[in-house]
MIBA-170880 format. One record per residue (C-alpha): residue in three letters; x, y, z. Coordinates in nm, 3 decimals, padded with zeros to 5 digits. Layout:
# MIBA-170880
(Ala; (X; Y; Z))
...
This chain:
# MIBA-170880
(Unk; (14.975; 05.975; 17.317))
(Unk; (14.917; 06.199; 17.025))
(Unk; (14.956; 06.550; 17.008))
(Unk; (14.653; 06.819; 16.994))
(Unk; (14.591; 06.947; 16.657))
(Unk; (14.722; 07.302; 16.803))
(Unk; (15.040; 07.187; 16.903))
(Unk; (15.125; 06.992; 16.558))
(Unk; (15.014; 07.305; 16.342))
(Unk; (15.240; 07.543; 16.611))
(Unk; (15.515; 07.312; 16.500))
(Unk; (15.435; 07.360; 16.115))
(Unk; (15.438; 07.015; 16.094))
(Unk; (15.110; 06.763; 16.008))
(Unk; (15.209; 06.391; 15.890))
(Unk; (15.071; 06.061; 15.905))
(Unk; (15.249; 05.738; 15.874))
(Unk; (14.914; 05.637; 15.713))
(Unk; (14.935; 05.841; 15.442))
(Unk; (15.190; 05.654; 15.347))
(Unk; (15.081; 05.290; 15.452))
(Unk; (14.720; 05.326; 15.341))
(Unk; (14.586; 05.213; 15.641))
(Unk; (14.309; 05.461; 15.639))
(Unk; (14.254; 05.383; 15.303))
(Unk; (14.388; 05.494; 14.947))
(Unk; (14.428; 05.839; 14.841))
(Unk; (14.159; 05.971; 14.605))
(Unk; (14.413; 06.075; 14.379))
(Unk; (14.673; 05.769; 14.308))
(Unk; (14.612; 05.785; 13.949))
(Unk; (14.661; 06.134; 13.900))
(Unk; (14.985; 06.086; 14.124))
(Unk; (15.140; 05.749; 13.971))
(Unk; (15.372; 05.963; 13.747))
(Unk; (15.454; 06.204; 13.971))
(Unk; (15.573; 05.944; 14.252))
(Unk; (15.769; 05.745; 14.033))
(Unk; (15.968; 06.027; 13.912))
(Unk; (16.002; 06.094; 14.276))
(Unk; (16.141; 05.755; 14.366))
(Unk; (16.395; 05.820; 14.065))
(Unk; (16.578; 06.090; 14.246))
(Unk; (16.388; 06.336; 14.064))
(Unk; (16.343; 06.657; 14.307))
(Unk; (16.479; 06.518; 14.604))
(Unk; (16.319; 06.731; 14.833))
(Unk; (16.023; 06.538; 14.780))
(Unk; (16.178; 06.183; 14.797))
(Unk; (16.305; 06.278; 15.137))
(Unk; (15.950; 06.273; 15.258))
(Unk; (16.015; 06.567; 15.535))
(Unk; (15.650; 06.539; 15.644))
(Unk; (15.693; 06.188; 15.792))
(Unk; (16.031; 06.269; 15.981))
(Unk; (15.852; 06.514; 16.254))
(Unk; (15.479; 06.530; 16.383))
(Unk; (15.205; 06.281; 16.485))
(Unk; (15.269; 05.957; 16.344))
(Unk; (15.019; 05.717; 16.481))
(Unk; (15.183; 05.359; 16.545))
(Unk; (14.873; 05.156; 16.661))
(Unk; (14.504; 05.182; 16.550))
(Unk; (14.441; 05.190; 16.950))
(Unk; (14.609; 05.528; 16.976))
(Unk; (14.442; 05.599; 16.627))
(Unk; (14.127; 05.588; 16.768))
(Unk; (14.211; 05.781; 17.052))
(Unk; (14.269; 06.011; 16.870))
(Unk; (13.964; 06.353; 16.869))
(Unk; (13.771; 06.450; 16.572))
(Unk; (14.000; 06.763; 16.483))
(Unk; (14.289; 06.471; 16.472))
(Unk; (14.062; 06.206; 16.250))
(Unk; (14.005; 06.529; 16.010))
(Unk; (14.318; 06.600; 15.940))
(Unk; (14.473; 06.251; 15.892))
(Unk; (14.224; 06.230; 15.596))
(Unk; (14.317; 06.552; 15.437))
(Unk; (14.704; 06.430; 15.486))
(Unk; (14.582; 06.109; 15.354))
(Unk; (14.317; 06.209; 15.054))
(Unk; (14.564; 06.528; 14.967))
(Unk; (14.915; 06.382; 14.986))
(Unk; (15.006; 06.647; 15.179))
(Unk; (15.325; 06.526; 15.398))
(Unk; (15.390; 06.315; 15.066))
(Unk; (15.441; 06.662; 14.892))
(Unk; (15.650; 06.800; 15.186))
(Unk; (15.397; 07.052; 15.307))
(Unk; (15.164; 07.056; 15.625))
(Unk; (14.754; 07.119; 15.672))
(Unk; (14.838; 07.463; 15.775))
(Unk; (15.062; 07.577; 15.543))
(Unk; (14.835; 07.430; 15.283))
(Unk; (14.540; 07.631; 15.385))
(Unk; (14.756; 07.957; 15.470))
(Unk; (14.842; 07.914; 15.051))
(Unk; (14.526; 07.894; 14.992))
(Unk; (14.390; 08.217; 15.157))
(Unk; (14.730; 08.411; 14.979))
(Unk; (14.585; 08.282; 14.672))
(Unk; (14.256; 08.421; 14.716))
(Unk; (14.339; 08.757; 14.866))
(Unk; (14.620; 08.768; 14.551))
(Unk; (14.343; 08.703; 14.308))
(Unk; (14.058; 08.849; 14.515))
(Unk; (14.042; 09.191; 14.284))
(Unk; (13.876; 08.968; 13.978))
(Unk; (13.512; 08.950; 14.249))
(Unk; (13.485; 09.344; 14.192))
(Unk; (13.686; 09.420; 13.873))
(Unk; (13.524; 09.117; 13.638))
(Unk; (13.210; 09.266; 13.730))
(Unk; (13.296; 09.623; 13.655))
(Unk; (13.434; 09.509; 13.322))
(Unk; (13.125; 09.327; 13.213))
(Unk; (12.844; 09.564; 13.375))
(Unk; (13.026; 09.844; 13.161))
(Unk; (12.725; 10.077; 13.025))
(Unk; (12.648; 10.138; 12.628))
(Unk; (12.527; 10.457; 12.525))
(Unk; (12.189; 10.410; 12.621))
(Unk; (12.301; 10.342; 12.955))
(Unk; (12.210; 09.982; 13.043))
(Unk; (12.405; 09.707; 13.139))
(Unk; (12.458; 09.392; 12.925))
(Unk; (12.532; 09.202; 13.201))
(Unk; (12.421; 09.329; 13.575))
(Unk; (12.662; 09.398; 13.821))
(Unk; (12.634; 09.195; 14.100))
(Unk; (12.464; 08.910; 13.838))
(Unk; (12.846; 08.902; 13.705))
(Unk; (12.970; 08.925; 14.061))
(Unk; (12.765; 08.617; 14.125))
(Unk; (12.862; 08.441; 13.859))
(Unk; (13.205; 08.503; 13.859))
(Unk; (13.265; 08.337; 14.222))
(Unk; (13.046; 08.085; 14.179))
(Unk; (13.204; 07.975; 13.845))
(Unk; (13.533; 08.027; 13.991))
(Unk; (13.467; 07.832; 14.349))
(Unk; (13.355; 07.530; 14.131))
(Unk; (13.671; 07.541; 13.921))
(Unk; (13.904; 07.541; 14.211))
(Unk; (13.735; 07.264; 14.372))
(Unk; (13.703; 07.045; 14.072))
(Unk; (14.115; 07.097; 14.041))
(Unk; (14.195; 07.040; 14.424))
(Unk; (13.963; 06.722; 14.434))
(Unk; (14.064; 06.533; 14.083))
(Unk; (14.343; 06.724; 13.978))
(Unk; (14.530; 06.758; 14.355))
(Unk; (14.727; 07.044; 14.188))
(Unk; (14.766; 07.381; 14.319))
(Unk; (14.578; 07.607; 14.135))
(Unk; (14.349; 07.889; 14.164))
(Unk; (14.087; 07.987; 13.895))
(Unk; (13.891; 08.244; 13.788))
(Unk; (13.737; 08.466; 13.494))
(Unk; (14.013; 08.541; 13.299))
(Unk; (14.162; 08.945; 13.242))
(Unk; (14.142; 09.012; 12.931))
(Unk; (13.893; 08.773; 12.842))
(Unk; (13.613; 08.929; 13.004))
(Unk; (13.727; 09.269; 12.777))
(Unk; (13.702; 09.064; 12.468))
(Unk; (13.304; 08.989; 12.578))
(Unk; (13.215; 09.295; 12.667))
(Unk; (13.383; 09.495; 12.393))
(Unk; (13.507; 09.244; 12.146))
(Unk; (13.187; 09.043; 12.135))
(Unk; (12.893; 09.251; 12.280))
(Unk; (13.058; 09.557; 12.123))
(Unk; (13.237; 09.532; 11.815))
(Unk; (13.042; 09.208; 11.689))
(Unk; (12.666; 09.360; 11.760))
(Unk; (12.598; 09.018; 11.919))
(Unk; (12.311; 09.038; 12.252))
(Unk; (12.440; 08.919; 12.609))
(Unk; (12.270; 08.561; 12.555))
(Unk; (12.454; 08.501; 12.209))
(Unk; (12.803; 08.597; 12.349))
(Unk; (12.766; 08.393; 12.646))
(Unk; (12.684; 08.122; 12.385))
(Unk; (12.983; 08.160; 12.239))
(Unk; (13.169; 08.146; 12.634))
(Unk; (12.954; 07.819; 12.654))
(Unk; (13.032; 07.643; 12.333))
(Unk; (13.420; 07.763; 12.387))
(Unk; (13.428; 07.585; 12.722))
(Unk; (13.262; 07.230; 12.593))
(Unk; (13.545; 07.232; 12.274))
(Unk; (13.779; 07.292; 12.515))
(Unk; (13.634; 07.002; 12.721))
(Unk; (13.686; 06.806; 12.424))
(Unk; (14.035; 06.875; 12.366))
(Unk; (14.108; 06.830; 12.720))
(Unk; (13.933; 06.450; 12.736))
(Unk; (14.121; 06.354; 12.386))
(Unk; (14.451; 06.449; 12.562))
(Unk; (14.487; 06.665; 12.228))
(Unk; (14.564; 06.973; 12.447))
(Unk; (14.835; 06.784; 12.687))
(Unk; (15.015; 06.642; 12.405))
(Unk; (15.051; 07.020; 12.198))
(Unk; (15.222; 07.064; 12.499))
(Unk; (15.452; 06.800; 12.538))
(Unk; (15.545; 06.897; 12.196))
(Unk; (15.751; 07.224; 12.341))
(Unk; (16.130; 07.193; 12.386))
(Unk; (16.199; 07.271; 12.817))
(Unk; (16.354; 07.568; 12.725))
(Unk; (16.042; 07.703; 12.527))
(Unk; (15.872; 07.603; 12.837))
(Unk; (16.090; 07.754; 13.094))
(Unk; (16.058; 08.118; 12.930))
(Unk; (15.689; 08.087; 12.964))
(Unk; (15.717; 08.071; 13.332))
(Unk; (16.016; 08.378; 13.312))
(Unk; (15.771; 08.566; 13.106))
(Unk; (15.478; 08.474; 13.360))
(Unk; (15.691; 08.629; 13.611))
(Unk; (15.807; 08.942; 13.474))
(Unk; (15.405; 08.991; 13.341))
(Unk; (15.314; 08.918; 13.693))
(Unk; (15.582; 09.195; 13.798))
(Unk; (15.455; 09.422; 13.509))
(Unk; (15.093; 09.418; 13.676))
(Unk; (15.230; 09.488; 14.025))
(Unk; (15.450; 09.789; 13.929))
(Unk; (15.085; 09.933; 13.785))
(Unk; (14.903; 09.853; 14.079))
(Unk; (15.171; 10.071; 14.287))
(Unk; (15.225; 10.345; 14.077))
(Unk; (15.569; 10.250; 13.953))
(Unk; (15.463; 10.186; 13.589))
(Unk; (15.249; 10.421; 13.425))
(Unk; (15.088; 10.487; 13.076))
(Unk; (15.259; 10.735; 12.896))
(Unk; (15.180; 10.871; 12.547))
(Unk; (15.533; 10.889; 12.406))
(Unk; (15.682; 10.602; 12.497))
(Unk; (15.360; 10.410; 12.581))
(Unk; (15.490; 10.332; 12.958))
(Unk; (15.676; 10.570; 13.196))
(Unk; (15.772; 10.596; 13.515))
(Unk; (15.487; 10.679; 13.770))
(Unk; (15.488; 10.984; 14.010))
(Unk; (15.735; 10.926; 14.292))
(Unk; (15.546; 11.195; 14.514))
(Unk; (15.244; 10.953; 14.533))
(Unk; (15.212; 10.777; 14.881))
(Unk; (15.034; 10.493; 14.760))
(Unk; (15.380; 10.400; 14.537))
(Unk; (15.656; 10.432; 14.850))
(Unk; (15.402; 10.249; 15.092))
(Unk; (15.344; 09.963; 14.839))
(Unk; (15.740; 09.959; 14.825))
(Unk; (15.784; 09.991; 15.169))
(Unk; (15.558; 09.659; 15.212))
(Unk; (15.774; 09.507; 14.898))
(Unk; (16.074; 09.592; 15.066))
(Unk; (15.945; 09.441; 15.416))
(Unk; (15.784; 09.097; 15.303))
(Unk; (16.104; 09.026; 15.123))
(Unk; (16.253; 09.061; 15.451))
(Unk; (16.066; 08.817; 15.625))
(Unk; (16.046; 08.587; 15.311))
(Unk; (16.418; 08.595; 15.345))
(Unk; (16.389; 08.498; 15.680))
(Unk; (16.187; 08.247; 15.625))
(Unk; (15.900; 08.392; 15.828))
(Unk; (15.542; 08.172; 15.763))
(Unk; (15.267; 08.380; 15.642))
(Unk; (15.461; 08.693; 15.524))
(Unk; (15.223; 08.743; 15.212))
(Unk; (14.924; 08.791; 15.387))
(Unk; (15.088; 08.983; 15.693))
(Unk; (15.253; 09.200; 15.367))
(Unk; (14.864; 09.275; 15.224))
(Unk; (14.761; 09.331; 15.605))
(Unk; (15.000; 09.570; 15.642))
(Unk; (14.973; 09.767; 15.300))
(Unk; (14.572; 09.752; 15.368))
(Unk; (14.585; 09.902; 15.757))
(Unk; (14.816; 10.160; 15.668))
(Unk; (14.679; 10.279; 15.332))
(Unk; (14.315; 10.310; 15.514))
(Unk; (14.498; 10.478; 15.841))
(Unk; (14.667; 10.725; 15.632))
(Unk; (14.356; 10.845; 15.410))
(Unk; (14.497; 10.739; 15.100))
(Unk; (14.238; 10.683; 14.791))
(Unk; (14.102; 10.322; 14.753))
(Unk; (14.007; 10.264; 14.384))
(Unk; (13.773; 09.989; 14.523))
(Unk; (13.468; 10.181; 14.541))
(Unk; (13.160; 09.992; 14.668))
(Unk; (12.857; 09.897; 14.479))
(Unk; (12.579; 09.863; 14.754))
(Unk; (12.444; 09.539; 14.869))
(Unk; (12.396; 09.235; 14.638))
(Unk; (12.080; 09.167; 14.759))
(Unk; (11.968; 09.466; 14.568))
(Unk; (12.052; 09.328; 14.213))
(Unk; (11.769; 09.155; 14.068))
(Unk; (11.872; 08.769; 13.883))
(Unk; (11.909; 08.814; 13.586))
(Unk; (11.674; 08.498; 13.536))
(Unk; (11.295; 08.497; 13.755))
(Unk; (11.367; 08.152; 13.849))
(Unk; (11.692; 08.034; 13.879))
(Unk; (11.919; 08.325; 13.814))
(Unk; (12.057; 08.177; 13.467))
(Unk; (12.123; 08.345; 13.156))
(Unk; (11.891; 08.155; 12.859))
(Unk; (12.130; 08.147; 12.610))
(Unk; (12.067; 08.187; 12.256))
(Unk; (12.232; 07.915; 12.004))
(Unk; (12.050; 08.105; 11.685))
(Unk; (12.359; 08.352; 11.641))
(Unk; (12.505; 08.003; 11.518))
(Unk; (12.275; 08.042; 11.227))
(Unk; (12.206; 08.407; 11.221))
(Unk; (12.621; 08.511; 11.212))
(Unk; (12.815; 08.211; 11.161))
(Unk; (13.127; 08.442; 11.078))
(Unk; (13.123; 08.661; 11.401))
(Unk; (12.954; 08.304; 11.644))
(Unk; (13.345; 08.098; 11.480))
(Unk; (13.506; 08.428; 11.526))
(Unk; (13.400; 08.449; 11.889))
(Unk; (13.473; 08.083; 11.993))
(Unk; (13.789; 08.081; 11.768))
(Unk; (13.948; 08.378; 11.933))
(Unk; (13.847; 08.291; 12.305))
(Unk; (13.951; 07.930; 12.239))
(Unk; (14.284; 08.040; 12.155))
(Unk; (14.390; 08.226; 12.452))
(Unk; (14.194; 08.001; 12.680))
(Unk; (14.408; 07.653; 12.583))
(Unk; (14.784; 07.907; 12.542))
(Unk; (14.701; 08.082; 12.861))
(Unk; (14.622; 07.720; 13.019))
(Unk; (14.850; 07.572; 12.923))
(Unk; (15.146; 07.847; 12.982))
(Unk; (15.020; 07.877; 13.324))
(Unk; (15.006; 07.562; 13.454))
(Unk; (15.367; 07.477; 13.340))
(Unk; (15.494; 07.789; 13.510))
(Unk; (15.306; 07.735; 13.801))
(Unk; (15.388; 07.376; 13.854))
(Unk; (15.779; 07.426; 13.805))
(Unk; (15.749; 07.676; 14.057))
(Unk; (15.619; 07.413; 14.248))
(Unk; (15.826; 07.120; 14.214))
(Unk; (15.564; 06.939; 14.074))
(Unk; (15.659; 06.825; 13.714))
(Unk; (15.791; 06.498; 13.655))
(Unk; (16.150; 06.356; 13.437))
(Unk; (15.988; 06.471; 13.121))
(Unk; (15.904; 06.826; 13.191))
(Unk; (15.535; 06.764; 13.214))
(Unk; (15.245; 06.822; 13.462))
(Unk; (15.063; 06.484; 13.629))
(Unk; (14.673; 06.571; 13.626))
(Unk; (14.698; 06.820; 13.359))
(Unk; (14.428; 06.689; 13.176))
(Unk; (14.256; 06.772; 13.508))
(Unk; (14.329; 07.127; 13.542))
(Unk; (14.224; 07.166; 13.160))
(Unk; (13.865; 07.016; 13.224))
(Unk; (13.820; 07.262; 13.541))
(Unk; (13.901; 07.568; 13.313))
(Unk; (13.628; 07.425; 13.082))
(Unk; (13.352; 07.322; 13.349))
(Unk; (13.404; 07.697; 13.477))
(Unk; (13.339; 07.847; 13.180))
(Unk; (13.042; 07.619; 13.068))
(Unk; (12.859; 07.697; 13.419))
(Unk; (13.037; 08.057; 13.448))
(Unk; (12.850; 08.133; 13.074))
(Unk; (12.541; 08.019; 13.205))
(Unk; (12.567; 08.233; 13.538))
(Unk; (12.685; 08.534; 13.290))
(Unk; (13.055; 08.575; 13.327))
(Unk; (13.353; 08.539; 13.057))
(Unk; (13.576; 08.246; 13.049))
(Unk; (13.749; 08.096; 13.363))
(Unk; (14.132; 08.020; 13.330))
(Unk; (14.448; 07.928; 13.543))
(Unk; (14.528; 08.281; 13.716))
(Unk; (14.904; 08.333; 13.741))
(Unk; (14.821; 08.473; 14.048))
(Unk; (14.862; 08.076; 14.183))
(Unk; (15.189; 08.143; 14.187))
(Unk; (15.159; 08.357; 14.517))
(Unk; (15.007; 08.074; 14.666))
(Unk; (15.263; 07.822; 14.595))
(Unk; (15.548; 08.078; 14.709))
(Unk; (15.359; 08.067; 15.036))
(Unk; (15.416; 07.705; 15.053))
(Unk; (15.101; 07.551; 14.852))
(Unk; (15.160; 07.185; 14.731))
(Unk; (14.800; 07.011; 14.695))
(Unk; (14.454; 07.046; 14.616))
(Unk; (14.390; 07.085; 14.928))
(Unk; (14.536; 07.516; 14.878))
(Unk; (14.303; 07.486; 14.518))
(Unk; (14.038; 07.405; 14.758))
(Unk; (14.067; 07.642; 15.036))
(Unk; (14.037; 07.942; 14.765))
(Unk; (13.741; 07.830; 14.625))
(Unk; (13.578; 07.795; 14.939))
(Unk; (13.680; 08.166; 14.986))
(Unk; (13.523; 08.253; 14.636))
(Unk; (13.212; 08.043; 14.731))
(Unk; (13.127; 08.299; 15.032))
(Unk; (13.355; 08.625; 14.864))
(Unk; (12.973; 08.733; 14.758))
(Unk; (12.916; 08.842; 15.111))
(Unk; (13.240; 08.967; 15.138))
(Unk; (13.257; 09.250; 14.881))
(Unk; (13.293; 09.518; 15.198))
(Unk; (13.582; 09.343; 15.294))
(Unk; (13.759; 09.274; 14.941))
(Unk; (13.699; 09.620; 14.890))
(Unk; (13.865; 09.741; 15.170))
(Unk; (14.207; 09.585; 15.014))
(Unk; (14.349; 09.883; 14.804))
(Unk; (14.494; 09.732; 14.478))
(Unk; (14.853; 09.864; 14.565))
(Unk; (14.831; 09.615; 14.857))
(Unk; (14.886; 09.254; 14.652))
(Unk; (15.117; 09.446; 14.459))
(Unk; (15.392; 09.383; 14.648))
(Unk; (15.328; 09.002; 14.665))
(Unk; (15.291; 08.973; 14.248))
(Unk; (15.682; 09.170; 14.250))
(Unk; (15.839; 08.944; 14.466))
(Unk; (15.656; 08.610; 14.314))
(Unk; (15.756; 08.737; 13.970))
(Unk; (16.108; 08.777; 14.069))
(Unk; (16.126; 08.445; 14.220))
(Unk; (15.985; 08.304; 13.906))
(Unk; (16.306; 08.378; 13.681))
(Unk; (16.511; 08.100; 13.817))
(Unk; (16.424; 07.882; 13.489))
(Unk; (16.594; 08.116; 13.261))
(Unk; (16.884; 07.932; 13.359))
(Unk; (16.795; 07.621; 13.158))
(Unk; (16.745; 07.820; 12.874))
(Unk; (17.081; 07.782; 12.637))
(Unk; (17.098; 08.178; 12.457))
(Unk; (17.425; 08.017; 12.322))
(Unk; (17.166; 07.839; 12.063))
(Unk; (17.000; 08.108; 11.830))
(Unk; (16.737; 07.797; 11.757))
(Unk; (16.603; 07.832; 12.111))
(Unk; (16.707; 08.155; 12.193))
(Unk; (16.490; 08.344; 12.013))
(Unk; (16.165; 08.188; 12.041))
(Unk; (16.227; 08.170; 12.437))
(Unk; (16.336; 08.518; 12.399))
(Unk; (16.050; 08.638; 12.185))
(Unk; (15.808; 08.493; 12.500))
(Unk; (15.983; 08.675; 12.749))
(Unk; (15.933; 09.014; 12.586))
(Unk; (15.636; 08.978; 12.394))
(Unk; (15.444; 08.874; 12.709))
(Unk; (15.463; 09.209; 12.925))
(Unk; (15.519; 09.437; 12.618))
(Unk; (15.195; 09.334; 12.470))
(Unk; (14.995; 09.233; 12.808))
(Unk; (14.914; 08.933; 12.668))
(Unk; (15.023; 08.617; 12.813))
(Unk; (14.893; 08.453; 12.460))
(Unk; (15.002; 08.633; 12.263))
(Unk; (15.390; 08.570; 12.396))
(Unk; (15.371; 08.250; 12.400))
(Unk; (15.173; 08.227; 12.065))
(Unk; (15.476; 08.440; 11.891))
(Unk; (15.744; 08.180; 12.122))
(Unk; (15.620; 07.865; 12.003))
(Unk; (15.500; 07.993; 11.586))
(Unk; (15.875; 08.133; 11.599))
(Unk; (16.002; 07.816; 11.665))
(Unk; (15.775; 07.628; 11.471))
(Unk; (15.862; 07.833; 11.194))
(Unk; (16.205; 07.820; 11.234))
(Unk; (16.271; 07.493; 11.265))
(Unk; (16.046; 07.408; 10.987))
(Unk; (16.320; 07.666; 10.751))
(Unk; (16.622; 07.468; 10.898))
(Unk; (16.493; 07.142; 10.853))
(Unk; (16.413; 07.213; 10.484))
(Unk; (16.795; 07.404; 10.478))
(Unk; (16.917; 07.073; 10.599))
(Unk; (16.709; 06.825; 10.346))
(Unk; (16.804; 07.106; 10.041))
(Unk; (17.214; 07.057; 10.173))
(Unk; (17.179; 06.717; 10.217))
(Unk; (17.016; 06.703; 09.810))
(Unk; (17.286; 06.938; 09.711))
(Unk; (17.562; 06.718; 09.797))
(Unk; (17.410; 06.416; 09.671))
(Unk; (17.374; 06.587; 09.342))
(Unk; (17.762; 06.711; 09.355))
(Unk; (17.842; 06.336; 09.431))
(Unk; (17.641; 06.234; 09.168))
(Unk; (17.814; 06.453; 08.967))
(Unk; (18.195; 06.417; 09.039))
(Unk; (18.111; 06.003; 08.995))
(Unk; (17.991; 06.068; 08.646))
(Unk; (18.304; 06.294; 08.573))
(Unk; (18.471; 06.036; 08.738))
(Unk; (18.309; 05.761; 08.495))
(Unk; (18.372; 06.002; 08.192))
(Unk; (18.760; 06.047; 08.286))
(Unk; (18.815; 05.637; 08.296))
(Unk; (18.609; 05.598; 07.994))
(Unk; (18.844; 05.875; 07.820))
(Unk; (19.118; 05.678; 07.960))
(Unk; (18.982; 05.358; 07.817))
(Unk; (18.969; 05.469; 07.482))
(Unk; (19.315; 05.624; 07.453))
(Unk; (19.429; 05.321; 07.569))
């Protein structure tokens, strides 16, 4: 007799010998996991060859006791089944538990994305209404996390990108002159190029072209950004004017109870207690509120108040005559966006799926192409909607710390983002200093890769070394691994030529001695 449902998930264990047999069909996703399993049945990450999700659990041996089975049961074999969860050495719960990290992690973007691109000009209107952008940003971001937890099975959670949406509202909006409905043209046409790329497996094979260790100091320098970000959001790290950061001001609460909760949820990470992210931001959240301390989190009133920015539907028109009217700033625009959409992509993913165990014997990620195309059918809706350009956050990696595997975790957080307009109050009442702890202790977990970089070899050192520093320093993930990969582009472009120019030098000095050679035995000759 099988288990209840409540009993397997007190275990932490969910499996089903079907999701391995097929008898309740085949996965959804056995194209997008062909690589992946072969590399698996290689030896390749062994923890996943060992299949640990079929050793324990409900394991069905008869279709009588299969349909015995209740409808909580049923639901759950077909997640195991569609999601590859045991397959992947995780469980329902754990999977949905990763899920909900990820979205409190990256839950700051549903009020700050907004704030960014409601920002007021002179006159004092908005470009882009508040709650229009906080709209648009969930919804854009809920569709992008499904579409890469149903095709992709991968991981990740998306959203309107930081930085990006400053670029729109100041880069584009502001510095260009350009109206609301031609800069969200240029969001749109960005996102269907990138679609492009994506489909032609253009943007999967730049990639491939990386050496590992280029690769693994994008995920070192995701971590110590990540790190960066969560020493700001407790106080730690501070702007200063002379050196441009300095050390925050240790008399603040808000810093020693955001290390306080660092200091306890790597306690129970290190002993291996499940769910210690969220009971970390629980913590940090109750206390902050019980003690008084400031919240920068300040409500905006009820969304129901904000007209649509449309009559009808609540869609921006947008307006393809800048492409006429400004070429120069409209190829500026996409240019510039496209850039950091397919680096930051593409940096993130990688780092993200080492974390997770999930790249295969050549360093690369099954259902990339996937987790490109969400990024691009976020941003094509999100710039209809009116938000900025949807991306990979590295945020995921919180997620996958907590034990996130599938698309089934991808899902769960857009579901949250699908209802987080409603839940504004409540996102609010997380202070900022209380996911701070959680992007620390990620970040610090994510420098285990710089191990496979060889610093003995100035060739890879220094553009692996260049995308560690330049990453934080400049607040750019981009832009570090923009200066990483031109460095070694560059360089290895000067060695090869170094290498062609030796290799003609000493042809041309063998040349050479063989004619004084000939000369000598024709002296010879004559004398003779």
């Amino acid at each position: 007799m099988a288990p209840s449902l409540g009993r397997a998930l007190r275990n932490g264990r969910w499996s089903s010998s079907t999701a391995e047999s097929g008898d309740h069909g085949q996965p959804l996703l056995d194209l997008n996991e062909a690589a992946l399993l072969e590399t698996r049945s290689t030896g390749n990450n062994d923890s996943y060859s060992n299949n640990k999700g079929f050793q324990a659990g409900w394991s069905p041996s008869s279709p009588s006791s299969s349909s015995s089975s209740g409808p909580l049961d049923a639901i759950c074999c077909y997640l195991d089944t569609t999601f590859l969860v045991s397959r992947r050495g995780s469980t329902i719960s754990q999977e949905i538990q990763a899920g909900l990290v990820t979205w409190v992690t990256m839950s700051y973007i549903v009020v700050v994305n907004p704030m960014i691109l409601s920002a007021a000009d002179d006159d004092g209107s908005s470009p882009i209404p508040f709650h229009a952008a906080c709209r648009a940003t969930c919804y854009s971001a809920a569709l992008a996390c499904a579409f890469v937890g149903l095709v992709a099975n991968l991981p990740f959670g998306l959203a309107a990108g930081m930085g990006l949406n400053s670029y729109l509202r100041y880069g584009i909006i502001g510095k260009l002159g350009m109206s609301p409905e031609s800069a969200l043209t240029c969001v749109f046409t960005q996102g269907v190029i990138f679609a492009l790329l994506a489909s032609s497996g253009i943007a999967d094979k730049a990639q491939a072209l990386l050496p590992g260790s280029l690769k693994s100091s994008i995920t070192v320098a995701i971590g110590i950004f990540q790190a960066f970000v969560g020493f700001q959001l407790m106080g730690l790290v501070t702007k200063n004017d002379t050196t441009m950061v300095g050390l925050g001001d240790l008399a603040q609460p808000t810093l020693w109870l955001a290390m306080t909760s660092t200091i306890l949820v790597a306690a129970l990470f290190v002993r291996g207690v499940k769910g210690a992210t969220i009971m970390g931001i629980a913590f940090t959240a109750l206390a902050s509120h019980m003690l008084g301390l400031q919240n920068a989190r300040e409500s905006s009133g009820p969304l129901s108040s904000d007209p649509l920015p449309s009559s009808e539907q609540g869609f921006f028109p947008l307006d393809f005559s800048c492409m006429s009217q400004d070429p120069q700033a409209f190829a500026t625009a996409v240019l510039c966006m496209l850039f950091i959409v397919v680096f930051d992509t593409a940096g993130v993913q990688h780092g993200v799926g080492q974390q997770a165990g999930l790249l295969d014997s050549t360093g690369s990620l099954p259902g990339a192409k996937f987790a490109y195309l969400a990024s691009a059918l976020g941003t094509s809706v999100g710039a209809v909607m009116g938000t900025s350009p949807v991306i990979i956050h590295n945020e995921s990696a919180a997620g996958v710390q907590e034990g996130g595997r599938t698309g089934l975790c991808a899902l769960t957080t857009g579901l949250f983002f699908l209802v987080s307009p409603v839940l504004v109050p409540v996102i609010e009442f997380i202070p900022p200093q209380a996911t701070a702890p959680c992007l620390v202790l990620v970040g610090a977990l994510m420098m285990t890769p710089i191990r496979d970089i060889d610093f003995t070899n100035l060739r890879l050192a220094l553009p692996a070394f260049l995308t560690i520093c330049v990453t934080p320093l400049a607040y750019s993930i981009s832009a570090g691994i923009f200066s990483g990969i031109a460095t070694y582009v560059i360089l290895d472009v000067v060695l090869r030529f170094a290498e062609v120019a030796e290799k003609a030098a000493q042809a041309l000095m063998t040349a050479s001695r063989q004619d004084e050679k000939i000369c000598y035995e024709a002296t010879l000759l004559r004398e003779v």
